[in-house]
N, C-alpha and C positions, 0 to 999 in steps of 0.2 A: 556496648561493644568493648570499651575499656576494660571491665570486670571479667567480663568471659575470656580478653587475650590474656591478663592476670592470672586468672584461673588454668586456661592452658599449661602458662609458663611453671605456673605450681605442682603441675603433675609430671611424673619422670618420664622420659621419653623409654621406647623400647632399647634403646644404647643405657640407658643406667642402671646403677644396680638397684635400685628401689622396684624398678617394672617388675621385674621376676618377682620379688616377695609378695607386690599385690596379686600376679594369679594365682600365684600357689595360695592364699587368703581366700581371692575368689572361689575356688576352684572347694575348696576344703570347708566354703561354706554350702557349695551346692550341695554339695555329696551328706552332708549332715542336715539339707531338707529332703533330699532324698530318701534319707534311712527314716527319718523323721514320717515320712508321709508312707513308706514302707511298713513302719511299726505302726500306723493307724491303720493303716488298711489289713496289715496283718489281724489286728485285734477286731476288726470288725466282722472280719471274716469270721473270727475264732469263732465270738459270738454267736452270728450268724447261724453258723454250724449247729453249735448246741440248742439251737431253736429249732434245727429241724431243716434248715436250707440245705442246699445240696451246692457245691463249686459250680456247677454248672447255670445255678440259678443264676451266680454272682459272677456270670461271665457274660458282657453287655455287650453281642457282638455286632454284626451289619443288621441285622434284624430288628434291633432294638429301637424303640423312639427316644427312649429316656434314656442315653449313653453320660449326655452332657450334667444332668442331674445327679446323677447315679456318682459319677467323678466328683464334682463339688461340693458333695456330701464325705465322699471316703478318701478322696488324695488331698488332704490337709498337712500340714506339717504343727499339725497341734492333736497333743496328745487327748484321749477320751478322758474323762473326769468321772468319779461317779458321784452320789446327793452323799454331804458327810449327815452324822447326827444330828448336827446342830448347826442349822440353817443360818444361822449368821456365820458362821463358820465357812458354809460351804457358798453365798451369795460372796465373802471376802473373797475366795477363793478363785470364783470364775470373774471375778474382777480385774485382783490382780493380773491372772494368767493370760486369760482370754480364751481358756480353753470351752469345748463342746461339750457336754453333760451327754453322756449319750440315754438317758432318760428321754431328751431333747431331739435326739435325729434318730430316735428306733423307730417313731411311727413314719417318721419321712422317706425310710427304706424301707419298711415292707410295702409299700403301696408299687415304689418300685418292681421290686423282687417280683412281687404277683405278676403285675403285667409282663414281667422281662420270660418267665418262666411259661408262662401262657401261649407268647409267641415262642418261642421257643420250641414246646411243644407240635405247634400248630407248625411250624419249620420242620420237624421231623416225621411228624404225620407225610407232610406234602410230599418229603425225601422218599419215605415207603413207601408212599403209593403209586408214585416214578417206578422207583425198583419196580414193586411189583405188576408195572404195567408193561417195561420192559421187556420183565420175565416172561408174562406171559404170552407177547408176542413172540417171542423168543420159543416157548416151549410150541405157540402153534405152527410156527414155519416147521421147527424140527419132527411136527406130526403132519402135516403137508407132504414133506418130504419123505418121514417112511411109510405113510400108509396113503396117501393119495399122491403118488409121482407122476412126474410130467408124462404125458403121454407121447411116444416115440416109437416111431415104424417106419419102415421101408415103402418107397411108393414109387412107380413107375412114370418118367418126366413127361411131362405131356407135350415138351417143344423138344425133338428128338431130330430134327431135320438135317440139323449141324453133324455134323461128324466128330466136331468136339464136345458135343451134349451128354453130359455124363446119364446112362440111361436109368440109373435109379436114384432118386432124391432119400435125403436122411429129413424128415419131416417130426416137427413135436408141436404137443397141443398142449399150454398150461390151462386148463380147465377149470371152473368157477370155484372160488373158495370164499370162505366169509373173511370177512376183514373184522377188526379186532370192536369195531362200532354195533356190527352186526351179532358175535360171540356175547354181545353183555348186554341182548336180546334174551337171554336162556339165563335162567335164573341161579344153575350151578355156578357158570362163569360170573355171572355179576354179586354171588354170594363172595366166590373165592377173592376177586378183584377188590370190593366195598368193606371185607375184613380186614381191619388194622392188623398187619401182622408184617415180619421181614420176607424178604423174599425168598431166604429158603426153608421159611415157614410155609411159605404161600406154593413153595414147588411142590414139597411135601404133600398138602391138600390136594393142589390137581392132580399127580402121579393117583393118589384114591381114587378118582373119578376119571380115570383115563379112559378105560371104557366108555363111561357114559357121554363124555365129551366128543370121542372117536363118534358115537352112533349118530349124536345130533348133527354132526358136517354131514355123514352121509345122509341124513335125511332133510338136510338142507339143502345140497347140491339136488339131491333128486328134485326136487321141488322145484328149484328153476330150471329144467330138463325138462321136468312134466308141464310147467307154464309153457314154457313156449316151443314146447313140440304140440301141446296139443291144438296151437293155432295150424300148427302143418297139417295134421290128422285132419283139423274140422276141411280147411281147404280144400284138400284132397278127397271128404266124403262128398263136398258138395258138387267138384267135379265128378265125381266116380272115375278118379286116378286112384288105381293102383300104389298102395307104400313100395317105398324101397328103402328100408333100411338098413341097407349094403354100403360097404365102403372096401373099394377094392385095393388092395395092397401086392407087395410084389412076395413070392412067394416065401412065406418065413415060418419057421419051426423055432420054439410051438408061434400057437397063432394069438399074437398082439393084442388084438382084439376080442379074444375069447370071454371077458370079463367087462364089455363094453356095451352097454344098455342099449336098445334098440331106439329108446330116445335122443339119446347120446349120438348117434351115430345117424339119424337123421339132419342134426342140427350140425354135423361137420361133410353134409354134404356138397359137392361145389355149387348143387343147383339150388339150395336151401336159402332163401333172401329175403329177409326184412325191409321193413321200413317203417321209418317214425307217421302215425297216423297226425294229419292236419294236411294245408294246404300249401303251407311253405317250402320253397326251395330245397329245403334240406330233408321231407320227405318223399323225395324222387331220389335220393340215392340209397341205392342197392346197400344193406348190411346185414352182413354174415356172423354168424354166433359168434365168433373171437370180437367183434369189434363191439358186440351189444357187451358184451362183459365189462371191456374196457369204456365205455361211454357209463355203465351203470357204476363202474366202480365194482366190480364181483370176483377183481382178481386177487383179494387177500394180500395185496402189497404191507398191511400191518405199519402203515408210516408211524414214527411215533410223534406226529404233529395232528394225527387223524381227530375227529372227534370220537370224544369218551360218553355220547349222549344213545343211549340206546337207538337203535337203526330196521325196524323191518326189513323184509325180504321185499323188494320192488313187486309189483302186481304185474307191471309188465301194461297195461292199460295201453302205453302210449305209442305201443310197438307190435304192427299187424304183420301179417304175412304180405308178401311182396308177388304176387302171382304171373304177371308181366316178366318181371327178373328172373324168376321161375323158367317158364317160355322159353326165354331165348337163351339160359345158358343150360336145359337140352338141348337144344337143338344144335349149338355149339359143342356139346359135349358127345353129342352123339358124331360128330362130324371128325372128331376130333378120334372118335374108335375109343371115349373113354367114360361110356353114361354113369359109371358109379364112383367118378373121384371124389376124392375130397377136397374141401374150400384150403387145403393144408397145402400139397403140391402146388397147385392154381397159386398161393400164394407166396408160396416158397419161389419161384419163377421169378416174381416181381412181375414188374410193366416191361415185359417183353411183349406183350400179344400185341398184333395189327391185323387189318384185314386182311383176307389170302384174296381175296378178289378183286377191290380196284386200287385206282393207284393213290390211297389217303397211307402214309406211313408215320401216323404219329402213335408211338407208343402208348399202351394201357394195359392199367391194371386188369384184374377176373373182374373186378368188380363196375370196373367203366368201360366194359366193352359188350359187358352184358346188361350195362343200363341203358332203362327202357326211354329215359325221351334221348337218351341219343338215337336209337332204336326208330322214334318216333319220328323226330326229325330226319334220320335218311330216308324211313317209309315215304313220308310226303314230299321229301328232294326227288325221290324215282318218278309218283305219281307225277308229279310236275314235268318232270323228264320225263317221262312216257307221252305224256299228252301232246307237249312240243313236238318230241320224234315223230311223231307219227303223222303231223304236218311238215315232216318233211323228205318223208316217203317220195312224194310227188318228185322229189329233187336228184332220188336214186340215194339217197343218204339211209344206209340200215345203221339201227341203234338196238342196242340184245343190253339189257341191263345186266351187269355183271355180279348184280346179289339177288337174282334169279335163282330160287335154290333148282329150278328147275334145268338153268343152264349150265356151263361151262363146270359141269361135276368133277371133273376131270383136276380142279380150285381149289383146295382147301378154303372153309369158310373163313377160318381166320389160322396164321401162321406167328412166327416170332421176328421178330424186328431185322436182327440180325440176317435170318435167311431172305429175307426179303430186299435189304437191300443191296448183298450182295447177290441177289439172282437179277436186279438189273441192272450192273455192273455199270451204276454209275455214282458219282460223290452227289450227295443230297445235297448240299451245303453248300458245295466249294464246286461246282463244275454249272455250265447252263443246261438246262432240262429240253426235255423234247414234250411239246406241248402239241397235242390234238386237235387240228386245225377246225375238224369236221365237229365236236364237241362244242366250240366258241360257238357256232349257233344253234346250242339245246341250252336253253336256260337254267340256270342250276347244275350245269356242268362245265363252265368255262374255266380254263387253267387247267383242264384235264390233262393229268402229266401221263406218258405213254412211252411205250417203247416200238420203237417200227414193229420188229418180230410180234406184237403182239394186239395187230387189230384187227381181232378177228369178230369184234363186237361190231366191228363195222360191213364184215363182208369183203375187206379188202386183203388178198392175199400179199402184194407187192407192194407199201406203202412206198408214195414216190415224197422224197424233202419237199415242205415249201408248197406240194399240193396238196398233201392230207396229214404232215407236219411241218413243223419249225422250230428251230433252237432257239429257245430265248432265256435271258437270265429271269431266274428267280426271282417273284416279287410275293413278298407275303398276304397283297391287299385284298380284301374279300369287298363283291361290291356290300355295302351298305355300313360300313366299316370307318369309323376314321383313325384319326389319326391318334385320338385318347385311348385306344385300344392297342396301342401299342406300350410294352413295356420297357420304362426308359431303364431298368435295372441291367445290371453288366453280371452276369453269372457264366462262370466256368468251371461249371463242377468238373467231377472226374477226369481233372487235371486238363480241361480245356480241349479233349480228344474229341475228333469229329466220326472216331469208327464206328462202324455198325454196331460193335459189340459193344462198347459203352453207352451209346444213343441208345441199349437197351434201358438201362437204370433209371431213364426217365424222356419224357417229352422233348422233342427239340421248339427250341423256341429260339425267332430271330426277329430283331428288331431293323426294321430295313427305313428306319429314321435316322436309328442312329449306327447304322451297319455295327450292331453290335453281332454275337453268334454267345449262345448259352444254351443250356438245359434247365427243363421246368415242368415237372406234373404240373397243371392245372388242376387242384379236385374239384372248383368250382365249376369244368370244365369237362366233368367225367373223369379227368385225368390225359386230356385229349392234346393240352396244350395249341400249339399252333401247328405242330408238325409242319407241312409246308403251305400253311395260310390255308389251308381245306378242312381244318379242326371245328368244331361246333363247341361256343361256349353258351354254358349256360348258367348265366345270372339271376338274382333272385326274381328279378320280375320278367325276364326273358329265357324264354326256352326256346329259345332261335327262329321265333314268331316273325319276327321284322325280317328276316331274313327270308323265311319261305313265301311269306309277302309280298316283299319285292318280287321275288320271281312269281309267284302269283300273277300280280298286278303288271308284271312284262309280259306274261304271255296272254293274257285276258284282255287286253289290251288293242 
C-alpha cells in the first residue's frame, strides 16, 4: 500500500505541466500502432489481390464465422517479413524483430478467405432469391389486376323496406387466384423463380412468357369453377332440378356479366351452399364460394412469408354440396321476389335479416338464417307446439303457427332488423315487453313477446292486458339454460347504441347477471346470438337437442 501511494505521488497530476506531455506521448504512440497495423493490413491485402482475391473476399462481415481470426492474423502492428537468402540471416532476423514471415500466415488466410467468400456468396444468392420472389409476387398482383379484375356490378338491395334503403347496392367479387406456392406448381414459374439471376434479369424472363403464364391462371381458375360447380350440376341431376345459372343485376350497359362463365355464376348464387363433409359441428354451417376460397387459401394474397414449397390445386374432397341450405334459401329467396341473386348483395347487407313472422329479433347473417339445423330445430319447436295447441283446443285457446308458409302470407318470411323493430314501436332493450299470456301454456313457446294489435294467431281480435297479455321486464333465461351461459364479457360496439339501425351490424346480446347490454354475432350460434333470450345455440355437441327435450319430456309427460 506504501509503494503504490509512492507511485501515485510520482505521477503529475492533471494541474502540472508534465500530465499534458505524457498524452500527447500517449496519444502519438497509438496513432503509430495504428498506421503500423494499417500498413500490414494494407500489404496483406495488396498481396492478397495479386493472388487472385477480390476486396470483397477480405471483407469479414456479420456473416462470417472467422471475423475474430481473420483480425489476429492482419491487424498487427508488426510489419510482414519475407525468407532472406541466407537462413541464418533471416532466423537472426525474425528474432531480433519478432516480426511474421508471411511465408508463415499465407496458408492461415486462405483457409479463411475460402470459407468468408463462400458464405458470402451463399448471402447473395439468398438476397436474389428474396428479390426475385418479391418480384415476382409483384409482377402477379400487377397481372391480377389487368387481366383478371375484381368483379363489380350493380345489384338490386333485397332489404328495401326502409325508406332510407339505398335501392341499388355497389357489390364486388375478388375471385380465386393462385398464390405464389401454387405459381411454382408450373414449371415456367419455378424455372424463372429457381434461376440465379437479379431481379431485373428475372423480370425480363417473365415479361417472355407473359403469355404463357396469363393462360395457366386462366386454366387454373377454371378448374376450381369446374371442381366445385360440378358438385352443384351432379346434385341438381340427381334431383332433376333444373340449373340456373342466372345472376340477376340491376340494369347495366354493357352487361358485367357478359364474360362470366356459367360456372362462375352458379357458385355466386345466394342459394349456392357448401359444407365441409364429416360429422362435426363445423359441417352444419352453410358456406358460400367467397368463404371456400378464403378457408382454402385461393385468394392469391401473395404474403411474402407464404410457403415457397410447391402447393397443388385442392381436390376439394372435403367439401360437398349443402342441399338443406339449398332448400331454404329459395324458398326465402323466392319470398323475398329475388330467386336469382347473388350470395354478393345477401352479403353486402350484413346480419340485417330476422324473421318477418314471429316475434324472435336476433339479427343474421344469409348464411345463419338459411342454416338448416337452425331450420331444424324451429321445425321440431312447431311440431312440439302444434301438438300442445291442439290439447288446448278444448280450452277455446286457437294457436296458427306463424312460419306456416301457408299462413299469414300477407308476412314477409324474413325482413331486416331495422324495419322490424321499428314496426313494433317499442325499445327491445331498454323498455318492458308485452308477453303472451295465452303462449305460456304451449310449451316451447313461453316468453312469447307480442304486440296487442297483433294476435291474430290466436283468434283474438281485442286483446284485453293481463287477460291474454302482460307487461313484464325482459329476462334473457331460456328454460334449460344456466347461468354458464351467460356471457360475463361487457361489449359495446357501435358506440354502445341501442337503435334499430346499429343492432343491424350484429346480434344483440344481454347479460342479465351481470345487467350488462352489448352486441355479439354468435357464429357458433348460426349468428343468432341471444337476441331476446329466444336465440338457438349451437355447440359442438348440441344442436339444441336438450332443449327440444325438455319440452319433449313436458309435454309427454
Amino acid at each position: 500500500m506504501v509503494k503504490r501511494d509512492e507511485e501515485s505521488r510520482a505521477q503529475p497530476s492533471k494541474c502540472e505541466p508534465g500530465w499534458g506531455f505524457l498524452v500527447t506521448l500517449e496519444l502519438e504512440r497509438e496513432q503509430e500502432l495504428g498506421d503500423a497495423k494499417e500498413a500490414r493490413r494494407s500489404e496483406i491485402k495488396r498481396r492478397l489481390g495479386e493472388m487472385g482475391w477480390a476486396e470483397e473476399d477480405m471483407n469479414f462481415g456479420w456473416w462470417s464465422d472467422n471475423p475474430r481470426a481473420w483480425h489476429d492474423l492482419v491487424s498487427q502492428p508488426k510489419p510482414l517479413t519475407e525468407r532472406s537468402e541466407s537462413e541464418g540471416l533471416f532466423f537472426l532476423q525474425v528474432k531480433l524483430t519478432g516480426c511474421p514471415v508471411w511465408a508463415n500466415i499465407r496458408p492461415k488466410l486462405i483457409p479463411l478467405l475460402e470459407d468468408n467468400r463462400e458464405r458470402r456468396l451463399e448471402m447473395e444468392r439468398e438476397a436474389r432469391r428474396s428479390e426475385r420472389r418479391r418480384g415476382l409476387s409483384r409482377l402477379f398482383l400487377q397481372m391480377r389486376e389487368q387481366s383478371f379484375p375484381m368483379l363489380s356490378f350493380k345489384a338490386h338491395n333485397p332489404m328495401l323496406q326502409l325508406s332510407i334503403s339505398e335501392p341499388v347496392l355497389d357489390v364486388s367479387h375478388r375471385d380465386a387466384f393462385p398464390d405464389f406456392a401454387h405459381t411454382l406448381n408450373w414449371s415456367i414459374v419455378k424455372d424463372i423463380f429457381e434461376t440465379d439471376a437479379t431481379e431485373g434479369e428475372m423480370e425480363v424472363k417473365f415479361g417472355q412468357h407473359r403469355d404463357e403464364i396469363r393462360a395457366l391462371i386462366t386454366e387454373w381458375k377454371d378448374q376450381v369453377h369446374t371442381r366445385l360447380a360440378s358438385s352443384v350440376r351432379n346434385a341438381f341431376e340427381e334431383r332433376n332440378e333444373p340449373l340456373r345459372p342466372t345472376i340477376s343485376v340491376f340494369n347495366e350497359e354493357p352487361d358485367t356479366l357478359a364474360n362470366i362463365s356459367d360456372n362462375l355464376k352458379l357458385l355466386l348464387r345466394a342459394d349456392s351452399f357448401f359444407r365441409r363433409s364429416g360429422l362435426s359441428s363445423l359441417s352444419k354451417q352453410p358456406l358460400g364460394y367467397s368463404m371456400i376460397l378464403s378457408m382454402k387459401d385461393l385468394v392469391g394474397s401473395h404474403s411474402p412469408y407464404a410457403s415457397e414449397t410447391p402447393r397443388e390445386l385442392p381436390t376439394f374432397n372435403d367439401i360437398e354440396w349443402y342441399p338443406e341450405a339449398h332448400e331454404v334459401a329459395q324458398k326465402l329467396l323466392a319470398d323475398l321476389g329475388k330467386p336469382d341473386a347473388s350470395h354478393l348483395e345477401m352479403k353486402k347487407v350484413g346480419s340485417a335479416f330476422v324473421c318477418g313472422r314471429c316475434h324472435a329479433v336476433g339479427s343474421m347473417s344469409w348464411e345463419a338464417i338459411v342454416s338448416p339445423p337452425r331450420i331444424q330445430i324451429e321445425t321440431r319447436l312447431t311440431r312440439i307446439r302444434s301438438k300442445a295447441a291442439s290439447g288446448l283446443s278444448e280450452r277455446g285457446i286457437v294457436y296458427n303457427d306463424v312460419h306456416d308458409p301457408e299462413l299469414f302470407t300477407d308476412k314477409p318470411m324474413i325482413t331486416d332488423y331495422a324495419t322490424k323493430a321499428l314496426e313494433t314501436g317499442t325499445s327491445i332493450v331498454l323498455s318492458p315487453v308485452q308477453v303472451c299470456k295465452l303462449c305460456e301454456d304451449i310449451p316451447a313457446a313461453t316468453a312469447v313477446i307480442t304486440i296487442p294489435p297483433r294476435m291474430k294467431k290466436h283468434g283474438i281480435a281485442e286483446p284485453k292486458i293481463n287477460e291474454h297479455y302482460i307487461s313484464r321486464n325482459w329476462n334473457n333465461r331460456l328454460p334449460g339454460m344456466d347461468d354458464s351461459d351467460s356471457d360475463d364479457s361487457y361489449s359495446m360496439g357501435y358506440g354502445g347504441c341501442s337503435c334499430p339501425f346499429h343492432q343491424m351490424m350484429g346480434g344483440l346480446m344481454y347479460s342479465d347477471e351481470e345487467d350488462e347490454y352489448g352486441y355479439e354475432e354468435d357464429d357458433g350460434g348460426f349468428g343468432l346470438g341471444l337476441g331476446l333470450g329466444l336465440g338457438y345455440s349451437d355447440d359442438d355437441d348440441d344442436d339444441g337437442d336438450d332443449m327440444v327435450d325438455y319440452w319433449y319430456r313436458l309435454t309427454t309427460s
